[in-house]
N, C-alpha and C positions, 0 to 999 in steps of 0.2 A: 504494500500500500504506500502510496507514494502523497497522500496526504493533499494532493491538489482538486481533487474533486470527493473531499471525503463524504460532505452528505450523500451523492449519487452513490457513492460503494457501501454506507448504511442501508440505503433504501436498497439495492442491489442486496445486498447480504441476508438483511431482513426477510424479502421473497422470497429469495432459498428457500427459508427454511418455514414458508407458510404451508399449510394443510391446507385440503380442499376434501368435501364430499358431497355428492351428490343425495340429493333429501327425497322422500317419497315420491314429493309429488313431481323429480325429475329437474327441478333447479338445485343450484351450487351452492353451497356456503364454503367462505375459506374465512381464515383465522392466522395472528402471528402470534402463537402462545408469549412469546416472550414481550409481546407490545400488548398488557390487556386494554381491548376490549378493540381493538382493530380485530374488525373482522364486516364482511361483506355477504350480500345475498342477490343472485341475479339469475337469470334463466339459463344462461351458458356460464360453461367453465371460463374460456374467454373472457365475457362479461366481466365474471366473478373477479378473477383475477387484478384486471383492470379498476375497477371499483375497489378490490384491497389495496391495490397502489396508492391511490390516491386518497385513501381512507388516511392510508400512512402516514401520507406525506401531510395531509392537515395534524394527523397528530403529531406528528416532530416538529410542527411549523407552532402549533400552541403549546405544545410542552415545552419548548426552547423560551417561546414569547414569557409563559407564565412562572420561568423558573423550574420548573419542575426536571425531576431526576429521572433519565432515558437510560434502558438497560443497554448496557454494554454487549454489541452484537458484534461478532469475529474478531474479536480486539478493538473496534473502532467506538471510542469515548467521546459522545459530544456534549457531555456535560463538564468537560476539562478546558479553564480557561483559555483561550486564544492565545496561540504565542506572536511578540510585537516585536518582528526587525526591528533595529535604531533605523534609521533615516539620516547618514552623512552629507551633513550640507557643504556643496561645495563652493 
């Protein structure tokens, strides 16, 4: 991980390792056990999928905004402050 696009390799990492299954009545639920309560319901797996993504990414986008503590997924911490180059003025 090279740390230049880490949220995209969060949100990548995350999917990995989402669950999906198919419900009686023939649509999808999928789930990121380690992000509760991200989880999506749609007609197709497709669908599903896509609606969990973006389920996601509102919840890292309001967990980051509210402060709140995001589990630590493949090694990638985004609840560890920001590191700040100096800036040599020339």
């Amino acid at each position: 991980m090279n740390g230049r696009y880490i949220l995209s390799e969060y949100v990548e990492e995350a999917m990995a390792s989402a669950s999906y299954d198919k419900l009686e009545d023939g649509t999808f639920s999928g789930r990121i056990a380690q992000c509760p309560g991200v989880v999506a319901f749609e007609k197709s797996l497709r669908q599903c999928e896509e609606e969990l993504r973006s389920t996601l990414e509102e919840w890292i986008l309001l967990g980051l905004q509210m402060g709140h503590k995001l589990p630590v997924i493949a090694g990638i911490d985004l609840n560890a402050e920001p590191t700040r180059e100096p800036v040599d003025a020339l």
